[in-house]
C-alpha positions in Angstrom: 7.0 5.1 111.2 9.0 4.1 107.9 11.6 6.6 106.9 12.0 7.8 103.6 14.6 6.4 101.4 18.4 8.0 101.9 17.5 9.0 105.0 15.1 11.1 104.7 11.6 12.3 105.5 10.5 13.3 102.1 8.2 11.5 99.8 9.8 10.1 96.5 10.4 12.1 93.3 7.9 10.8 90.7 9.7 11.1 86.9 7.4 11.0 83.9 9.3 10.4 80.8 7.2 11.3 77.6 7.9 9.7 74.3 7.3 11.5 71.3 6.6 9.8 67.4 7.5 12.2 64.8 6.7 11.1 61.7 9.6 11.3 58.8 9.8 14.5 58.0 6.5 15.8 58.4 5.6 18.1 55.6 8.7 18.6 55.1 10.0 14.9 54.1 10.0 13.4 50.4 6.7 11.0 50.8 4.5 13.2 48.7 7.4 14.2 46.2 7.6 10.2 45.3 4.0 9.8 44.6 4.0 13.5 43.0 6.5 12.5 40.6 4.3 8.5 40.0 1.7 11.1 38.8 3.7 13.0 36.5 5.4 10.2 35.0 2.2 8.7 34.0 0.4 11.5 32.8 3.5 12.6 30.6 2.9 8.5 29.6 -0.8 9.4 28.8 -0.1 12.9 27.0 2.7 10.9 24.8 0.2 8.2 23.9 -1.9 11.0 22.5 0.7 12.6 20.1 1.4 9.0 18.6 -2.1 8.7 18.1 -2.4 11.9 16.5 1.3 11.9 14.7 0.8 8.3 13.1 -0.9 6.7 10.3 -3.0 3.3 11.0 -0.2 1.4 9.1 2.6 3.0 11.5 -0.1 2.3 14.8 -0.6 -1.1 13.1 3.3 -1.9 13.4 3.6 0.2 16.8 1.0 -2.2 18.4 2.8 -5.6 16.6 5.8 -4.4 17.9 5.0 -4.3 21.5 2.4 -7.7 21.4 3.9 -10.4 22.9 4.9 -13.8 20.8 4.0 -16.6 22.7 4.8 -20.2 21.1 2.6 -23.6 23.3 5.8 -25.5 23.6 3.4 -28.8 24.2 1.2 -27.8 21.2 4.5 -27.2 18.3 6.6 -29.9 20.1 9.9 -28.0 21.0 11.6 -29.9 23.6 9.4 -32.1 24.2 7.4 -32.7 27.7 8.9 -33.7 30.4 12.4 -35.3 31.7 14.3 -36.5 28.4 11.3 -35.9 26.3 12.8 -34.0 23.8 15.4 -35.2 20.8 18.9 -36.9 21.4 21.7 -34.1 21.9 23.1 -35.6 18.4 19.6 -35.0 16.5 19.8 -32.3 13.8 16.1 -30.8 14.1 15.5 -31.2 17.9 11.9 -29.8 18.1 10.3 -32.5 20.0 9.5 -36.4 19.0 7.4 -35.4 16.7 9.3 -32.9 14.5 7.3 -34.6 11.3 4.2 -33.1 12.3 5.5 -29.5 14.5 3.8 -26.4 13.3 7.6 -25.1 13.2 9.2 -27.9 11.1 8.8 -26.1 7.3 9.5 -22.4 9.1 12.9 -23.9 11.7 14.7 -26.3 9.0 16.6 -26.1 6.1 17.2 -29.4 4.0 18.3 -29.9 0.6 15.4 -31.8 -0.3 12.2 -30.5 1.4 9.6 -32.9 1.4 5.8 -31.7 0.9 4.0 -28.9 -0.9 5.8 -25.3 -0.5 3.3 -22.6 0.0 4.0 -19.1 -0.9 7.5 -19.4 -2.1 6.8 -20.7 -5.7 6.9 -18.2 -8.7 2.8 -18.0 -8.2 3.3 -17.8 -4.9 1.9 -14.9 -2.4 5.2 -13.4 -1.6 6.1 -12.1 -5.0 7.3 -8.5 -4.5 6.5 -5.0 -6.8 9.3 -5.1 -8.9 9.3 -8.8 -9.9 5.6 -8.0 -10.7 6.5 -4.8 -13.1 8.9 -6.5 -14.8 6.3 -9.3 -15.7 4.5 -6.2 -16.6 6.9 -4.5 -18.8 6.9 -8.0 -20.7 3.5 -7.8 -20.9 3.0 -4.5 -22.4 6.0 -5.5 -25.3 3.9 -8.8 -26.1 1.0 -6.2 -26.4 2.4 -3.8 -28.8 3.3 -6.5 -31.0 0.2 -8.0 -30.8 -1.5 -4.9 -32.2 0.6 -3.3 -34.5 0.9 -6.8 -36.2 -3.1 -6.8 -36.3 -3.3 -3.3 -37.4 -0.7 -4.0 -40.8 -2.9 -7.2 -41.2 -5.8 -4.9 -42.1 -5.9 -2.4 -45.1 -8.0 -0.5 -44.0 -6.7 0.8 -40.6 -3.2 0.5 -41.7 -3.1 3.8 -42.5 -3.8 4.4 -38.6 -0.6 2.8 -37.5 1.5 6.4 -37.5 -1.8 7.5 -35.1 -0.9 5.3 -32.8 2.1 5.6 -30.5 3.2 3.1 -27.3 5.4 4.9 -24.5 6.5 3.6 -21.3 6.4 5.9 -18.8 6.5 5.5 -14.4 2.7 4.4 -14.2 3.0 2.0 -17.1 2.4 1.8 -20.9 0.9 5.2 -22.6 -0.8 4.3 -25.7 -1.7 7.6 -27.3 -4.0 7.9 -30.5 -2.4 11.1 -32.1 -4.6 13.1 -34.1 -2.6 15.4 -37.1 -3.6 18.1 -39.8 -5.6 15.6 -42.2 -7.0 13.1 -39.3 -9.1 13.2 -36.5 -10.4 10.1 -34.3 -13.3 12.4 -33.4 -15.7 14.6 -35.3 -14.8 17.9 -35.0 -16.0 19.7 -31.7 -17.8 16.4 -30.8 -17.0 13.3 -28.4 -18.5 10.8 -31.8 -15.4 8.4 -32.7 -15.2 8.1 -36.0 -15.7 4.6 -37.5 -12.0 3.5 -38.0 -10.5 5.2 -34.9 -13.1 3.1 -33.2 -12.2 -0.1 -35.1 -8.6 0.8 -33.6 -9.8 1.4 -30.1 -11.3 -2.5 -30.7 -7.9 -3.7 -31.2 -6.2 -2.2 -28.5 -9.2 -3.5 -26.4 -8.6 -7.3 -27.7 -4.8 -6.5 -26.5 -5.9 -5.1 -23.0 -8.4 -7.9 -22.3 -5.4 -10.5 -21.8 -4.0 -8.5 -19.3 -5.2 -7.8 -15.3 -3.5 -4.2 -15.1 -5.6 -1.2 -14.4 -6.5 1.2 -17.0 -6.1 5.1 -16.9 -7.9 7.5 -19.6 -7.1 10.9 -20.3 -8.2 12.9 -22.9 -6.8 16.0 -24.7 -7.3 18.8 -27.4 -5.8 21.6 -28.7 -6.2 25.6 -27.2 -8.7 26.5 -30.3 -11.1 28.2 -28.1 -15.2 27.9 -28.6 -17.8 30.3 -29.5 -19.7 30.1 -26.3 -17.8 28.4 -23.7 -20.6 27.7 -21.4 -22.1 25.8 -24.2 -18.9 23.5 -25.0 -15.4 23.8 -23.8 -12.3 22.3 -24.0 -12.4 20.7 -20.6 -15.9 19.2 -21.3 -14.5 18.2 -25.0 -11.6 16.6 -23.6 -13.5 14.4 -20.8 -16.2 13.3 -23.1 -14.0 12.2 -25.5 -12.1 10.3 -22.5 -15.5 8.9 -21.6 -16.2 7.7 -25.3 -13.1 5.9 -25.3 -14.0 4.1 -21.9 -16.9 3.1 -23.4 -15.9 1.4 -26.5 -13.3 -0.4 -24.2 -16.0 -1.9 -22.6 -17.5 -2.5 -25.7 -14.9 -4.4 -26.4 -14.8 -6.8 -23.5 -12.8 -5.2 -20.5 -14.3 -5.0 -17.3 -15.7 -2.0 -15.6 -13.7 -3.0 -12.7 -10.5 -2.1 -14.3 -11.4 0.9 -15.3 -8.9 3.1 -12.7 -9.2 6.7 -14.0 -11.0 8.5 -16.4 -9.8 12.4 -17.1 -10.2 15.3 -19.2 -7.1 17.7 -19.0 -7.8 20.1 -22.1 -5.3 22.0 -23.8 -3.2 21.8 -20.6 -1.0 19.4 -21.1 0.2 19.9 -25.1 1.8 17.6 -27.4 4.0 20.3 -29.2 3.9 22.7 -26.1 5.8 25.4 -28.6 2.1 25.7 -30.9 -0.6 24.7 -28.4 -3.1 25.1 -31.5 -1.3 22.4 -33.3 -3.7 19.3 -34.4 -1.6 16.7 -32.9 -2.3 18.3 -29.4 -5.7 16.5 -29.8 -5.4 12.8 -28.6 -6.5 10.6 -26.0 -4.2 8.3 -24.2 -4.7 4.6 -22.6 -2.4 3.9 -20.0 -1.9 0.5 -18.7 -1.0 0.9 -14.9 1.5 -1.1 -13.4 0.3 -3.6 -10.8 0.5 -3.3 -7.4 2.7 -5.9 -5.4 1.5 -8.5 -2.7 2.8 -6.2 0.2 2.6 -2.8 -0.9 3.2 -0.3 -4.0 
């Protein structure tokens, strides 16, 4: 009979060793927290897309969304460096965008020489790039040639010289005013009516040969004096000073300018007075052409 180790006369011990996994932390690690906070970072992502939507004009989206799209230039297609091992310029060449630098898409935009060769686009004085104030002051030189123009035409003619003191130029932040001024012993209208009379509308016909050289747009307001009506649901001064606007529009047109410059037409009545201090006063009644100052390539 076989003995039992040690001596004895006992079977052996048997040991069971258990291993246990515990995963990190169980709920109590930081797994969830990392994913948790993935989900908040992109829905505070989302909800700020939102308010940019709803904050911004297009033109601010518009330069938003350039600012963040990518530029890329086809280094093979514009030439710059060349392709392949040595394929570019010399180290002592002064352009060094590719062996072909005469025909690159970048050779008129990367260099500056002191004699460029070819036809510049965009940078001549009828170029697109001209800006709003180098197009008002071509303005303001137009409108000065204008007055002259006029005035001279309107001494050349007996009878509407006596109109000249009706007629007053002004420069104000939209452009040229030219205001035809009634006074106590004239009117350009009949009275209470939006009929011209037959000078004021030879006048109108001079200020429309003046106007049809130029490409500015064209503003009419008219206005009376606070002489009240009989029956104002019959005839008012708001209805007055619009139709008389209106009449003025039309023998503009009359007289050769284009519906399509016609910008604004507007009747303000007696709120907007001449000789605020009488608001009955006669010379409160006129109607004013305003020649509006262009608008540049890129923006008022």
């Amino acid at each position: 009979m076989a003995k039992a180790p040690h001596g004895k006369n006992e079977p052996p011990k048997i040991v069971i060793v258990k291993k246990i996994t515990m995963v990190a932390g169980g709920h109590h690690g930081g797994a969830w927290k990392v994913a948790y906070a993935d989900f908040v970072t992109a829905m505070m992502a989302f909800f700020l897309l939102l308010w940019l939507l709803g904050a911004t004009t297009e033109k601010q989206r518009k330069g938003i969304a350039d600012y963040f799209a990518p530029t890329l230039i086809d280094k093979k297609r514009v030439g710059i460096g060349g392709n392949g091992m040595f394929g570019g310029e010399s180290l002592t060449s002064k352009e060094k965008i590719g062996p072909k630098a005469g025909t690159s898409d970048l050779h008129a935009l990367a260099l500056v020489t002191a004699d460029p060769v070819g036809e510049a686009k965009g940078f001549g004085k009828k170029g697109s790039l001209r800006s709003a104030s180098a197009i008002a002051k071509e303005d303001v030189k137009n409108f000065a040639k204008l007055r002259q123009q006029v005035m001279q035409k309107i001494a050349a003619q007996r009878e509407l010289a006596k109109l000249a003191k009706h007629i007053r130029f002004t420069m104000t932040p939209d452009g040229m005013r030219i205001d035809l001024v009634d006074d106590a012993d004239y009117s350009m209208f009949a009275v209470g009516t939006t009929a011209l009379a037959t000078d004021a509308s030879a006048l109108i016909g001079l200020v429309a040969q003046g106007i049809r050289e130029t490409q500015n747009p064209i503003m009419i307001r008219g206005y009376t004096d606070s002489l009240p009506y009989g029956d104002p649901r019959a005839m008012n001064n708001w209805m007055l000073s619009s139709g008389r606007a209106e009449a003025t529009r039309r023998r503009l047109a009359l007289g050769g300018i284009p519906e399509a410059r016609f910008n604004r037409i507007e009747g303000v009545a007696d709120r907007e007075p001449m000789i605020a201090d009488n608001p009955q006063d006669p010379r409160n009644r006129r109607v004013a052409i305003t020649l509006l100052y262009r608008a540049g390539s890129f923006g008022q």
